[in-house]
PASEBA-1860 file (N, C-alpha, C; in nm, 3 decimals):
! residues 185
1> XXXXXXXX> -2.297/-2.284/0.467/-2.181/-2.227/0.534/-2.073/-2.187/0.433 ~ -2.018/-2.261/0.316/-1.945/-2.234/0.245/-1.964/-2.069/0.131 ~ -2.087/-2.094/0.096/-2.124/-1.976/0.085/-2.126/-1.852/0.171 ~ -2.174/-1.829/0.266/-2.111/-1.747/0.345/-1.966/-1.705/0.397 ~ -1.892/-1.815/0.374/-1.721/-1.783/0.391/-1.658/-1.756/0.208 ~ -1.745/-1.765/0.123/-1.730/-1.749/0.003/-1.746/-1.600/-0.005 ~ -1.871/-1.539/0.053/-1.926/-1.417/0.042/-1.804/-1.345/0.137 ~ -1.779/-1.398/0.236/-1.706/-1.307/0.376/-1.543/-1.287/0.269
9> XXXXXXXX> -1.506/-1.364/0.241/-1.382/-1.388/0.180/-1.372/-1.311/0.015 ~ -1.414/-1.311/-0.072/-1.485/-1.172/-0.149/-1.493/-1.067/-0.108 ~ -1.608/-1.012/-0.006/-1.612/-0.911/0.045/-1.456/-0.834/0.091 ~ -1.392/-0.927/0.165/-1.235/-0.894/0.225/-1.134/-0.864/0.104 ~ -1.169/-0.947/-0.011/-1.065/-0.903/-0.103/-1.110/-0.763/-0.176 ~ -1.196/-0.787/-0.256/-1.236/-0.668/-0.270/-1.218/-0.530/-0.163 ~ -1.242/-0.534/-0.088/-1.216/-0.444/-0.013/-1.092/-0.358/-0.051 ~ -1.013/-0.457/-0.106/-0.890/-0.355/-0.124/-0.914/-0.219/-0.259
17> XXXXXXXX> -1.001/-0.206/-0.298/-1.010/-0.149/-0.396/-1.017/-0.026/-0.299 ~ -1.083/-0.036/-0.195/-1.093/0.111/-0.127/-1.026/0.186/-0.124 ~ -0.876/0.118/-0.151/-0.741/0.182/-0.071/-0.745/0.262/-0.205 ~ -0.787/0.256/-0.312/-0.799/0.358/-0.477/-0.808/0.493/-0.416 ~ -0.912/0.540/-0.302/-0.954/0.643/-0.231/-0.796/0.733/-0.190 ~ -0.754/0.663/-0.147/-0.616/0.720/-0.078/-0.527/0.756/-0.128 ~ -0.540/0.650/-0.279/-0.416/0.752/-0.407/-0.466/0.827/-0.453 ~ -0.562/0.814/-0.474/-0.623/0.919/-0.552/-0.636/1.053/-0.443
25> XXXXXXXX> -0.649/1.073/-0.347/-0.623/1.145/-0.240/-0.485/1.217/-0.265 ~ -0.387/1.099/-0.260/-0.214/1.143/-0.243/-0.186/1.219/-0.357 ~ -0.289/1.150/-0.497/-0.244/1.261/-0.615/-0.292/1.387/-0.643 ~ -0.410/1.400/-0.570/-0.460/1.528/-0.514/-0.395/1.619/-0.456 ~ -0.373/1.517/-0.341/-0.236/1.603/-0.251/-0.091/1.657/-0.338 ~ -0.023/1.559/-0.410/0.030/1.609/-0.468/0.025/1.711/-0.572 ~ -0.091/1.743/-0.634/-0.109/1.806/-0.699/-0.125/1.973/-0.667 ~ -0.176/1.966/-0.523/-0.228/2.087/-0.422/-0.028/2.110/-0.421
33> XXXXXXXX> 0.057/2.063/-0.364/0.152/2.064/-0.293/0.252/2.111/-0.410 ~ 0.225/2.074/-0.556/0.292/2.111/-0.697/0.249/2.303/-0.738 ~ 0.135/2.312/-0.651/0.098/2.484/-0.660/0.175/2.529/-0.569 ~ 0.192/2.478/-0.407/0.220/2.559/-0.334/0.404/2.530/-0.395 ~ 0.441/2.447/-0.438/0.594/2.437/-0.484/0.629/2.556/-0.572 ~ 0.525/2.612/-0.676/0.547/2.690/-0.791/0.540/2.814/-0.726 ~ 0.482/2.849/-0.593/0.498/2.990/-0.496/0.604/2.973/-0.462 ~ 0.710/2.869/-0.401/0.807/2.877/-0.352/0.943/2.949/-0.453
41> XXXXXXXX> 0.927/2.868/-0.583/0.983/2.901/-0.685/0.967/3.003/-0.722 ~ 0.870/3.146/-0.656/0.860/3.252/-0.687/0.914/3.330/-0.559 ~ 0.892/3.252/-0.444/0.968/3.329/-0.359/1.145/3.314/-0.402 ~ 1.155/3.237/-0.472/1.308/3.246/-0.448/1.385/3.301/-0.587 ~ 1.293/3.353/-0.639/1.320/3.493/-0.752/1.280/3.566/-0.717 ~ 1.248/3.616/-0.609/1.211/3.788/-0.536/1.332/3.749/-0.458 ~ 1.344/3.695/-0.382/1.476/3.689/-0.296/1.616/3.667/-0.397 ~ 1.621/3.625/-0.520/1.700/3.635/-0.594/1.725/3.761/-0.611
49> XXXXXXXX> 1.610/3.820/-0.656/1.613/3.966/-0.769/1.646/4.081/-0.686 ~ 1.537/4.091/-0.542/1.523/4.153/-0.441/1.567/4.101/-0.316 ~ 1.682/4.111/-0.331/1.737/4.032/-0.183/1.699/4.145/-0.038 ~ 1.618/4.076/0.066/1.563/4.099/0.158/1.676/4.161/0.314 ~ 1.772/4.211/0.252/1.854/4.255/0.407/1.980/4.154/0.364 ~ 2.009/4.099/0.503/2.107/3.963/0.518/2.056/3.809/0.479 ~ 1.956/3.828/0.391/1.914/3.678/0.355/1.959/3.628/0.263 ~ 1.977/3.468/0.247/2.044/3.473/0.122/1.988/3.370/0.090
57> XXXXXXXX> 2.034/3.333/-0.053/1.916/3.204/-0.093/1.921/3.069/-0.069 ~ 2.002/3.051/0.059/2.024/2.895/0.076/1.875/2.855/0.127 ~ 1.787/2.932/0.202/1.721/2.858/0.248/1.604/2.836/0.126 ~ 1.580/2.930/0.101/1.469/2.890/-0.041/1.513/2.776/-0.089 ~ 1.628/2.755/-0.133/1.650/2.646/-0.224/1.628/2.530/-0.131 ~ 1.699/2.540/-0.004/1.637/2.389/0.075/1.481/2.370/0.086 ~ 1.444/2.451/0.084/1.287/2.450/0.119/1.261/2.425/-0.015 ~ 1.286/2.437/-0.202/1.240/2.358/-0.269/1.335/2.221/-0.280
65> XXXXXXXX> 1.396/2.183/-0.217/1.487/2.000/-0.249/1.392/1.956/-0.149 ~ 1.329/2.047/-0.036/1.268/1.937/0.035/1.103/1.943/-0.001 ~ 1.074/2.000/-0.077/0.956/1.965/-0.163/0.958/1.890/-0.247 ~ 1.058/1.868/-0.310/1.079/1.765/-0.410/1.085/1.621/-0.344 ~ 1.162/1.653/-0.270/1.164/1.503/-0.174/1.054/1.452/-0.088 ~ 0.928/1.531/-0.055/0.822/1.512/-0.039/0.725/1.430/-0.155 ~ 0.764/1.522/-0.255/0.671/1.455/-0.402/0.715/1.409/-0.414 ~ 0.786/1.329/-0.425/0.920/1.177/-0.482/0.872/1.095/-0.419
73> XXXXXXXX> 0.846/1.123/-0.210/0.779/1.018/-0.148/0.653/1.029/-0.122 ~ 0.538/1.059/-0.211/0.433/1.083/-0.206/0.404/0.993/-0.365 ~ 0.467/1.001/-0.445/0.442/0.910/-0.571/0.506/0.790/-0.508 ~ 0.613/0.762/-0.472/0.676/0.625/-0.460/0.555/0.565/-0.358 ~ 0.534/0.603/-0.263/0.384/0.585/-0.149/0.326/0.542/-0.255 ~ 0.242/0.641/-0.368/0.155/0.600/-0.408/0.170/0.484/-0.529 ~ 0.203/0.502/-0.642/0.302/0.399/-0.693/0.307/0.273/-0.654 ~ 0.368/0.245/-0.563/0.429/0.084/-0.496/0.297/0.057/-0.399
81> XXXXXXXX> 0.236/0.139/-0.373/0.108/0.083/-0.270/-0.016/0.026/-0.374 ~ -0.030/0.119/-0.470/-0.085/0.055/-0.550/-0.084/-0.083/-0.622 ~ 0.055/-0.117/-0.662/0.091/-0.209/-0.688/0.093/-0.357/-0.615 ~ 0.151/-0.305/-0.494/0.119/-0.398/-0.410/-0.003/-0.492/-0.342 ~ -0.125/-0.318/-0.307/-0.228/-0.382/-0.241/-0.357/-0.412/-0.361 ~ -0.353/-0.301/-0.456/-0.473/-0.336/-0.510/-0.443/-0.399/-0.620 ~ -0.322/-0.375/-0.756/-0.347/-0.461/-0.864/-0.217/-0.432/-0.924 ~ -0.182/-0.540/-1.014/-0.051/-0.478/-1.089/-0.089/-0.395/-1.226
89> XXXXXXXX> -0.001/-0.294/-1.256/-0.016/-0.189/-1.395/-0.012/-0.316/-1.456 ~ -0.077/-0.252/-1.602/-0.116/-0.321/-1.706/0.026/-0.305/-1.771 ~ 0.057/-0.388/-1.877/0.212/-0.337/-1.971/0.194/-0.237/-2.037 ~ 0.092/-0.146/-2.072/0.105/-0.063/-2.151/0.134/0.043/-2.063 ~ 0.084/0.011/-1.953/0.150/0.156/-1.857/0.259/0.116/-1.808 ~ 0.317/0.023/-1.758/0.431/-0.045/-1.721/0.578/0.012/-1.837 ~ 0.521/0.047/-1.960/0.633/0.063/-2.076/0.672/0.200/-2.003 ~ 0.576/0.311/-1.937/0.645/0.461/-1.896/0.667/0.447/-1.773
97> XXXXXXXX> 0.699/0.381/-1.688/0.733/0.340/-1.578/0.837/0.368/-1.531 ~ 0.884/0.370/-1.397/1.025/0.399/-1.326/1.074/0.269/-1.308 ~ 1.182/0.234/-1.353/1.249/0.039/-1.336/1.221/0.017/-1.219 ~ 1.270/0.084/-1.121/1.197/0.059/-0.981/1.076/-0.014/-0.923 ~ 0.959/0.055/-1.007/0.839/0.006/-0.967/0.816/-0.176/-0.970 ~ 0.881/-0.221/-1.095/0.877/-0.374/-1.120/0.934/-0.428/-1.007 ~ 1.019/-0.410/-0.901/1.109/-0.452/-0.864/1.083/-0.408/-0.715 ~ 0.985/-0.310/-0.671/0.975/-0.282/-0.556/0.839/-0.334/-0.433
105> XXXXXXXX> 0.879/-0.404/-0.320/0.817/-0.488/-0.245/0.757/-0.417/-0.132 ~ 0.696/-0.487/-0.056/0.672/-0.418/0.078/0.756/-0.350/0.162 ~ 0.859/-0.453/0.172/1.013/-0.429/0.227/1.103/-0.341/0.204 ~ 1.158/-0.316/0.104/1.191/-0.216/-0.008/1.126/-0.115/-0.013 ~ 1.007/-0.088/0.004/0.928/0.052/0.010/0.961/0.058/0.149 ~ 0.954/-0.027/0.230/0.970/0.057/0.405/1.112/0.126/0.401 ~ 1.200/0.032/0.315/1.359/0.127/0.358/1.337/0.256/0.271 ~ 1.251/0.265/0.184/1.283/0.365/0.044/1.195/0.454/0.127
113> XXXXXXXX> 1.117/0.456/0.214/1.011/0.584/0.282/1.105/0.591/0.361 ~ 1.205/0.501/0.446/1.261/0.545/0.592/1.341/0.645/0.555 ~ 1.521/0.588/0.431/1.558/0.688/0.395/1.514/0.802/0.304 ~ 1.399/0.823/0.260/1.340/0.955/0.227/1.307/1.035/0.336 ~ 1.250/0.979/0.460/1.192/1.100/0.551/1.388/1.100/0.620 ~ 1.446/1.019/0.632/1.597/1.040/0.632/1.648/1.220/0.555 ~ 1.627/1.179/0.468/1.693/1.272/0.371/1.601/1.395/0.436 ~ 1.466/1.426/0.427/1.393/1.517/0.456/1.439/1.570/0.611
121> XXXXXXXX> 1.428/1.496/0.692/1.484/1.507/0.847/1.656/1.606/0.824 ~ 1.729/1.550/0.702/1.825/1.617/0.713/1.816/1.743/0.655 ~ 1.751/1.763/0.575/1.731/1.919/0.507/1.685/1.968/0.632 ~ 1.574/1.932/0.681/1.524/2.025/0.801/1.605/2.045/0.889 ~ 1.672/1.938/0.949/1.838/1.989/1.029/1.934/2.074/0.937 ~ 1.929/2.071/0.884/2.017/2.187/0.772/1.981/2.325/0.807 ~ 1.845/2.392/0.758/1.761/2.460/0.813/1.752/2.527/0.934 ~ 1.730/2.463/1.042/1.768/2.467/1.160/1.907/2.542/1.189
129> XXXXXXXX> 2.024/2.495/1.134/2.150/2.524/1.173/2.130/2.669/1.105 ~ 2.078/2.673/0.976/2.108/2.790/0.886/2.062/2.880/0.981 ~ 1.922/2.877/1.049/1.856/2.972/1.116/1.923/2.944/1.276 ~ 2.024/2.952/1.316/2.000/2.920/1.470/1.943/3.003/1.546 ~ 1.963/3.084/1.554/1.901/3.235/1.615/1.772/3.186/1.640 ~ 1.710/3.146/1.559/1.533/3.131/1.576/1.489/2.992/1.665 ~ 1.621/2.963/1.683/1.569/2.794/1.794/1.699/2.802/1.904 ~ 1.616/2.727/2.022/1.690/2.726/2.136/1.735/2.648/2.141
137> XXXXXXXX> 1.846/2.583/2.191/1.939/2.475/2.222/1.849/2.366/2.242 ~ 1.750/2.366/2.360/1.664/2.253/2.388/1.573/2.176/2.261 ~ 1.573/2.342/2.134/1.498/2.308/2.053/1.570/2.173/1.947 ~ 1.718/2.236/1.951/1.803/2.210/1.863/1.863/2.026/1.921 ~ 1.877/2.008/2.047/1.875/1.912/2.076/1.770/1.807/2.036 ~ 1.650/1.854/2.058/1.557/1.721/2.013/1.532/1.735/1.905 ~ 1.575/1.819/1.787/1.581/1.781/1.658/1.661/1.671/1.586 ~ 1.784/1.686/1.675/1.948/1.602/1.612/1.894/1.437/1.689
145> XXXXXXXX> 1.876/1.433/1.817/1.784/1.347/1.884/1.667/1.266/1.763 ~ 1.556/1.388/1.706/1.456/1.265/1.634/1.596/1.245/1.501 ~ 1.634/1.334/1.439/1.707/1.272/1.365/1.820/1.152/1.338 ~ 1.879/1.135/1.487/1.945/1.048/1.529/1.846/0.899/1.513 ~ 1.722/0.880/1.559/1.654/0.799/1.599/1.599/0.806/1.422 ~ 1.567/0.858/1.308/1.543/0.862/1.169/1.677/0.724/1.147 ~ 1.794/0.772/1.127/1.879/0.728/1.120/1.918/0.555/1.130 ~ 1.872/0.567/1.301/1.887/0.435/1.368/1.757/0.348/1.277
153> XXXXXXXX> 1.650/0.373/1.259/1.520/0.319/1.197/1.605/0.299/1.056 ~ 1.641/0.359/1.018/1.641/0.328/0.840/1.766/0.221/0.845 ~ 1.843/0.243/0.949/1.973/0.127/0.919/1.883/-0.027/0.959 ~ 1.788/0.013/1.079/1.723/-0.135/1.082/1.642/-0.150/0.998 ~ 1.537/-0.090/0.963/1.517/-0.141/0.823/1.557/-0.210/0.716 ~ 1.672/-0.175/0.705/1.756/-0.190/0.577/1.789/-0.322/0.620 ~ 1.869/-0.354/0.732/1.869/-0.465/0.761/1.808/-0.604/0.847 ~ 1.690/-0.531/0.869/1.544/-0.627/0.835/1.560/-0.687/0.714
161> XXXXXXXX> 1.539/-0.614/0.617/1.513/-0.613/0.501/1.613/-0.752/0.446 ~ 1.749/-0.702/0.458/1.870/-0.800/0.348/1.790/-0.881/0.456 ~ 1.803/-0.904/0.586/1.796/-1.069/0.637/1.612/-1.132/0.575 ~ 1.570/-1.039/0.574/1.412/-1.115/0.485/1.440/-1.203/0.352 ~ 1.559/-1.134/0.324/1.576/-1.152/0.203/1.463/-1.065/0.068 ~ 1.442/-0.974/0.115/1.380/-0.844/0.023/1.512/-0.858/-0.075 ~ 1.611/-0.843/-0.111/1.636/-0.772/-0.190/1.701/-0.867/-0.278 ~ 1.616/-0.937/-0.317/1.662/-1.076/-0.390/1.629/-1.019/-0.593
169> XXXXXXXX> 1.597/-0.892/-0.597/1.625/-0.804/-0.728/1.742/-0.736/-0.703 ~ 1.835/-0.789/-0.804/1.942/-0.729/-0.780/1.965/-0.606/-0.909 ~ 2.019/-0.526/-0.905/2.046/-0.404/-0.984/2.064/-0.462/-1.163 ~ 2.017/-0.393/-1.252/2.077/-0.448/-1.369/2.202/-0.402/-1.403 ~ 2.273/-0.311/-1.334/2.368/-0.238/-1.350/2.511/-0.346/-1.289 ~ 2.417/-0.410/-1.145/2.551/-0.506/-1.097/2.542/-0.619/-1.166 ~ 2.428/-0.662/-1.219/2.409/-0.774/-1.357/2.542/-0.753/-1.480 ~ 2.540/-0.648/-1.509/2.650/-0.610/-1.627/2.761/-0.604/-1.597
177> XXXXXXXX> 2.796/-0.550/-1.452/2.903/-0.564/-1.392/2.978/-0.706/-1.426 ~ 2.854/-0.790/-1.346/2.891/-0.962/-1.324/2.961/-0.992/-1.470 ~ 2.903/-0.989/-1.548/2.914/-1.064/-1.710/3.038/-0.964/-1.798 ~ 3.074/-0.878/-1.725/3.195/-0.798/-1.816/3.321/-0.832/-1.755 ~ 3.455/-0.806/-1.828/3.524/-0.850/-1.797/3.572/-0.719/-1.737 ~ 3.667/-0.713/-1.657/3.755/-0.602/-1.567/3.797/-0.501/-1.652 ~ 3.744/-0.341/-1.636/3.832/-0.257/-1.695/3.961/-0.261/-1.709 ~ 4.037/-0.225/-1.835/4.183/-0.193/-1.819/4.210/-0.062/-1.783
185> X> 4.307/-0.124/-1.706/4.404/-0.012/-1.571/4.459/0.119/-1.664
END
């Protein structure tokens, strides 16, 4: 019997290696999503160079901050999931690292995805307003609506989170704070 809960219990850990499939997926994805970014960056030098009528370049540019903010939460996803479920970086990769990564938990990644699709939710409400013409009130209501409800999620999160006590890494920045003495006025 022990052997068999030896084997069952192995089998289960291991298992996590599978989840390798899925970053390696996301960096795929990201990588697909880094071409279609470099078209965008070309649409918005024809619309620079060749401006199209009454268009102007606010929206290109939101449409690349919110690509960026896609790939930001598509590495941090991948990044911290890695870390978490299947293994920790070795130190030699750990030396090119984002300080973040050492320091980031289960918990901490849920608020850091909530306010990212936060931030994303708001470019796309941005968007929206820029274009109103192209959406109907009803449309425009249940946008501000899911965004409202983005909002409400990331504040509970966040404070899920302090009461878990997630955020028991505190900044090295408020570290230096602590140990210096008060600027002069």
């Amino acid at each position: 019997m022990d052997r068999i809960q030896t084997a069952v219990e192995r089998i289960i850990l291991y298992s996590r290696y599978i989840l390798v499939v899925f970053y390696i997926g996301l960096a795929v994805a990201l990588a697909i999503y880094a071409v279609s970014f470099i078209f965008e960056v070309i649409h918005l030098a024809e619309v620079a160079f060749f401006p199209p009528g009454n268009k102007n370049m606010i929206m290109p540019v939101l449409e690349l901050i919110d690509g960026a903010l896609v790939s930001g939460l598509i590495v941090m996803v991948m990044l911290s999931s890695y870390e978490n479920f299947v293994g920790r970086f070795g130190e030699d990769s750990l030396d090119d690292s984002p300080e973040w990564l050492r320091r980031l938990d289960h918990g901490s990644l849920k608020v850091k995805v909530a306010t990212a699709l936060l931030t994303i939710s708001a470019v796309k409400l941005l968007q929206v307003f820029m274009d109103r013409e192209d959406y109907t009130d009803a449309d425009i209501f249940w946008k501000v609506i899911i965004h409202v409800v983005f909002i409400a999620s990331a504040v509970f999160l966040a404070l899920l989170d302090r009461i878990a006590g997630h955020t028991r890494y505190p900044d090295k920045a408020d570290d230096k704070k602590s140990n210096e003495p008060p600027a002069p006025l």
